[in-house]
VEXFIDREN-262882 format. One record per residue: residue number from 1; residue in one letter; x, y, z of N, C-alpha, C in turn. Coordinates in nm, 4 decimals, padded with zeros to 6 digits. Atoms other than C-alpha are relative to their C-alpha. Example, Ala and Ser with C-alpha at 12.3 -4.5 7.8 and 13.67 -1.06 7.14 Angstrom:
BEGIN
r nr=1 rest=A n.east=00.0890 n.north=-00.1190 n.up=00.0000 ca.east=01.2300 ca.north=-00.4500 ca.up=00.7800 c.east=00.0900 c.north=00.1200 c.up=00.0000
r nr=2 rest=S n.east=-00.0820 n.north=-00.1190 n.up=-00.0060 ca.east=01.3670 ca.north=-00.1060 ca.up=00.7140 c.east=-00.0770 c.north=00.1090 c.up=00.0730
END
This chain:
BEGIN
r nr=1 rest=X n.east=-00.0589 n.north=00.0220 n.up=-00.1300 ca.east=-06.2971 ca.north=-00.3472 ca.up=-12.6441 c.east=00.1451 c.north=00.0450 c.up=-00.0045
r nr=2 rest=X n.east=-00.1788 n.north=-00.0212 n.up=00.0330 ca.east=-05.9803 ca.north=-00.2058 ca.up=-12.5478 c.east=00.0945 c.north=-00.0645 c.up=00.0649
r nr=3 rest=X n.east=-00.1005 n.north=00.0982 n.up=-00.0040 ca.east=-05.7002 ca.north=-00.4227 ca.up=-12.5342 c.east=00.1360 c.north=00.0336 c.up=00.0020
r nr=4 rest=X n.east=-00.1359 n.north=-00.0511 n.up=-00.0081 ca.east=-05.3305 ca.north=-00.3595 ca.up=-12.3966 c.east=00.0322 c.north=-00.1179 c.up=00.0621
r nr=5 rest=X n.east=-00.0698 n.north=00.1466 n.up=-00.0238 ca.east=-05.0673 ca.north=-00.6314 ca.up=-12.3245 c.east=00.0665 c.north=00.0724 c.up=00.1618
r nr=6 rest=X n.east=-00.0867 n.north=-00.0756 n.up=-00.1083 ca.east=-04.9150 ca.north=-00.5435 ca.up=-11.9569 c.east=00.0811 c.north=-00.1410 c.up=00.0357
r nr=7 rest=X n.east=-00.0942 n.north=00.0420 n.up=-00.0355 ca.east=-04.5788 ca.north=-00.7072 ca.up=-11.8746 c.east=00.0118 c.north=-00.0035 c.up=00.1659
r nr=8 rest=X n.east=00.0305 n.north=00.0078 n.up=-00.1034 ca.east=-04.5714 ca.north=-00.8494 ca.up=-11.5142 c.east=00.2232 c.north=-00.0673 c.up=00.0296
r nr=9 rest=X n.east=-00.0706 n.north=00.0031 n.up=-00.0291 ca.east=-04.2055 ca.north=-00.9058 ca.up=-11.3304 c.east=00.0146 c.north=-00.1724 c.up=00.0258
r nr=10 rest=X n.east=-00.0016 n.north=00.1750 n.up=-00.1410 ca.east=-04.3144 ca.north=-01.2607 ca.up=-11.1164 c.east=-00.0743 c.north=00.0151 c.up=-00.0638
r nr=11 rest=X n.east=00.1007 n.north=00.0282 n.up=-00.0313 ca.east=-04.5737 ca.north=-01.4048 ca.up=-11.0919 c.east=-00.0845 c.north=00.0552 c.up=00.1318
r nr=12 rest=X n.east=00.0686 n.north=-00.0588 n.up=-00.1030 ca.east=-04.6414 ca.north=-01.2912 ca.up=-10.7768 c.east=-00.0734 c.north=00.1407 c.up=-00.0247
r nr=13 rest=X n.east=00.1073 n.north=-00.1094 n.up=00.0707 ca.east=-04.6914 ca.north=-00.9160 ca.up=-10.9451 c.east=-00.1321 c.north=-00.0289 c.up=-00.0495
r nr=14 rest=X n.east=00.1271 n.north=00.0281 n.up=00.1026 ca.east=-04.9578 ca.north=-01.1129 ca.up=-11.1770 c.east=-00.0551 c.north=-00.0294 c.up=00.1285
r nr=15 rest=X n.east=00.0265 n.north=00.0537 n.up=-00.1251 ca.east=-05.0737 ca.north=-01.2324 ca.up=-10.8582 c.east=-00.0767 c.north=00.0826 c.up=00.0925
r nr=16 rest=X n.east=00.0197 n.north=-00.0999 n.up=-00.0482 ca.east=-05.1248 ca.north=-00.9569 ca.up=-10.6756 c.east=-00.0867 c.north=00.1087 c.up=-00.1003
r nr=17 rest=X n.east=00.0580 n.north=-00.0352 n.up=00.1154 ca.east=-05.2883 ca.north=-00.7490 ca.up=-11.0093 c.east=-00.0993 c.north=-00.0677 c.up=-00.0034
r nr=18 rest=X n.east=00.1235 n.north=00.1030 n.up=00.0321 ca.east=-05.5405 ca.north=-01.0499 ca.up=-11.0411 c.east=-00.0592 c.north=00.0615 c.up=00.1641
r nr=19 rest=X n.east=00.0729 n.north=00.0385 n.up=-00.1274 ca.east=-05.6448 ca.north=-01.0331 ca.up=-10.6585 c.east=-00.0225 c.north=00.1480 c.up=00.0134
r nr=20 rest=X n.east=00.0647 n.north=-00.1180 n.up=00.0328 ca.east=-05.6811 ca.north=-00.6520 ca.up=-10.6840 c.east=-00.0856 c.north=00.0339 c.up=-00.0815
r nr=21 rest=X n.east=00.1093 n.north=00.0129 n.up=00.1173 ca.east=-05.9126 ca.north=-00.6616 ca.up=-10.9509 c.east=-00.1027 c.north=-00.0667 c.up=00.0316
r nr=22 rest=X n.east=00.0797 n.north=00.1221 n.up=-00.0015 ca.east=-06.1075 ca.north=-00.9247 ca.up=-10.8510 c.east=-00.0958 c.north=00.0422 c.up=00.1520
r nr=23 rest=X n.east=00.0785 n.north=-00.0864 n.up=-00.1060 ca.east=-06.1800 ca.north=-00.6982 ca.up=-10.4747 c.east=-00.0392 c.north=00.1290 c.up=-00.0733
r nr=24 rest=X n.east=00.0253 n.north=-00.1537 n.up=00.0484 ca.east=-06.2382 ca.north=-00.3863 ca.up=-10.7061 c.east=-00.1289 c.north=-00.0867 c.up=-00.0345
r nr=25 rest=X n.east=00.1595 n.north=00.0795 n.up=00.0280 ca.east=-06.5272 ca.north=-00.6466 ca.up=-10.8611 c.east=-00.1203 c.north=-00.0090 c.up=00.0784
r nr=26 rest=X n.east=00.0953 n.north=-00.0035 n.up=-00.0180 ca.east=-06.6387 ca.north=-00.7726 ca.up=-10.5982 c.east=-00.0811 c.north=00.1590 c.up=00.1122
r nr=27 rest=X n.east=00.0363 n.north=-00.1074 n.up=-00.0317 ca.east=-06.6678 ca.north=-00.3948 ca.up=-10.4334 c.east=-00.1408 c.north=00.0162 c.up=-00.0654
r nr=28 rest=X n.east=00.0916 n.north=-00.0278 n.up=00.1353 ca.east=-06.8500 ca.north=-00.2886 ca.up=-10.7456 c.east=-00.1588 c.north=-00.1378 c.up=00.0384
r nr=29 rest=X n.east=00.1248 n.north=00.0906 n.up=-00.0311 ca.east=-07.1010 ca.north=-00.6113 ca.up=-10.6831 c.east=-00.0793 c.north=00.0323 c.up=00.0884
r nr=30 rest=X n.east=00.0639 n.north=-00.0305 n.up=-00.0845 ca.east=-07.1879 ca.north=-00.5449 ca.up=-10.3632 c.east=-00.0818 c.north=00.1508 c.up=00.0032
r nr=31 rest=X n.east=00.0791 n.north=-00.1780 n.up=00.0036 ca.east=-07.2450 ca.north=-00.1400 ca.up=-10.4163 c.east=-00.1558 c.north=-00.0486 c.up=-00.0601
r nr=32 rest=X n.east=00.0812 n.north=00.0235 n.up=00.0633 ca.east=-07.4784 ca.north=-00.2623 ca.up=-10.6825 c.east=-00.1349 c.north=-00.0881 c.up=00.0418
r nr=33 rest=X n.east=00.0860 n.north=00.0613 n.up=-00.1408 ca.east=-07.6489 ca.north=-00.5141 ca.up=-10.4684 c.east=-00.0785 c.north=00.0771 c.up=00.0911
r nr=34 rest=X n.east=00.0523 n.north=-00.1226 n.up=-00.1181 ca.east=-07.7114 ca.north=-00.2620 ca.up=-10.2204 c.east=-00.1077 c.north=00.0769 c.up=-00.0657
r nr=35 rest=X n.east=00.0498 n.north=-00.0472 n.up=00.0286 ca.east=-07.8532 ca.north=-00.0256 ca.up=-10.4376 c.east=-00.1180 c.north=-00.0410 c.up=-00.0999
r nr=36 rest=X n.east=00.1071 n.north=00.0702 n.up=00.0684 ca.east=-08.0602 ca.north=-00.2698 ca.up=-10.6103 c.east=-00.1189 c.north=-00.0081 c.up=00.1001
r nr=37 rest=X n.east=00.0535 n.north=00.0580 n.up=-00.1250 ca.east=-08.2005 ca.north=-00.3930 ca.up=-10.3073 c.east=-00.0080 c.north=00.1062 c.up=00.0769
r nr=38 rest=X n.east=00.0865 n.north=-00.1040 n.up=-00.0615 ca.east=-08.2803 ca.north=-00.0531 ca.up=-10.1878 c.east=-00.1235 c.north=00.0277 c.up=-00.0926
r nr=39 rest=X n.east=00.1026 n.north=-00.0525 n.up=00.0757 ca.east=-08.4671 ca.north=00.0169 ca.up=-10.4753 c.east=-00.1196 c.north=-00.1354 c.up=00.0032
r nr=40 rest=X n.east=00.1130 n.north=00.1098 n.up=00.0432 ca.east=-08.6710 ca.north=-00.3474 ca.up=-10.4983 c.east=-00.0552 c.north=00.0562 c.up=00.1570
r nr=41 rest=X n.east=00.1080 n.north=-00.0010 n.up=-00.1314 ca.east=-08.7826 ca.north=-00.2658 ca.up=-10.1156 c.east=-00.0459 c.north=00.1244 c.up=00.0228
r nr=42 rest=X n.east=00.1037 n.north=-00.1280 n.up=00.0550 ca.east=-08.8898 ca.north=00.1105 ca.up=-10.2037 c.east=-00.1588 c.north=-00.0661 c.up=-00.0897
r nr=43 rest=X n.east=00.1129 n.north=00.0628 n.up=00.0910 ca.east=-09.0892 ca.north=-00.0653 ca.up=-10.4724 c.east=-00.1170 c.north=-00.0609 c.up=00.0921
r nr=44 rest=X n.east=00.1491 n.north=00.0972 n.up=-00.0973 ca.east=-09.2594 ca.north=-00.2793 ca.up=-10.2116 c.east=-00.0404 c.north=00.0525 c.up=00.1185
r nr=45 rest=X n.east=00.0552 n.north=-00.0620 n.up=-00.1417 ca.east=-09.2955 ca.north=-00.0286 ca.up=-09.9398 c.east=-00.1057 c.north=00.0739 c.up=-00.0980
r nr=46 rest=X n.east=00.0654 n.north=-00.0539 n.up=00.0619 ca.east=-09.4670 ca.north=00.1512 ca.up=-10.2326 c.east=-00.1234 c.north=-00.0477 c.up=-00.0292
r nr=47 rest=X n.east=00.1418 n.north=00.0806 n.up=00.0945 ca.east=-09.7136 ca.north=-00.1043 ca.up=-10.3651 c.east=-00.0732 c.north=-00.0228 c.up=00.1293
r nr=48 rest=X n.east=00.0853 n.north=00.0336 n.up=-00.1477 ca.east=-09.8067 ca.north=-00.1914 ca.up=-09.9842 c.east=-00.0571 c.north=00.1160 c.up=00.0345
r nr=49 rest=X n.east=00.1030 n.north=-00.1980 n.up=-00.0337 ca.east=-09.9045 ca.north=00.1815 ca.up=-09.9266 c.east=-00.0899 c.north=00.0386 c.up=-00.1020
r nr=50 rest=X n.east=00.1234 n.north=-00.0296 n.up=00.0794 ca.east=-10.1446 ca.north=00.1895 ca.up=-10.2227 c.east=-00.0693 c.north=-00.1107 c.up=00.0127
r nr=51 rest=X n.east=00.0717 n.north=00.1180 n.up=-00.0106 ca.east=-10.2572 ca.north=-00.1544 ca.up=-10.1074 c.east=-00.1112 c.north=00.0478 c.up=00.1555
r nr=52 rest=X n.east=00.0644 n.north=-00.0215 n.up=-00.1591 ca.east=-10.3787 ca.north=-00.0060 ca.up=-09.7746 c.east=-00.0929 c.north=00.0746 c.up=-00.0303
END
């Protein structure tokens, strides 16, 4: 893992750094979500069309 020390001014910098990170996450979550959850309901439009 790579590991660097970053020096913050305030707190408020750390502050601001944490709460940017934390919407880059949950971005990243949701994309993933999405594209999960396209693929599980392909899957089941799939299995229902060889069910017919």
């Amino acid at each position: 893992m790579n590991q660097k020390i970053i020096h913050f001014n305030s707190m408020e910098e750390l502050k601001d750094k944490i709460e940017r990170q934390v919407s880059e996450l949950e971005n990243k979550i949701e994309l993933h979500s999405k594209l999960i959850g396209d693929k599980i309901r392909e899957g089941e439009k799939d299995n229902s069309e060889e069910l017919s």
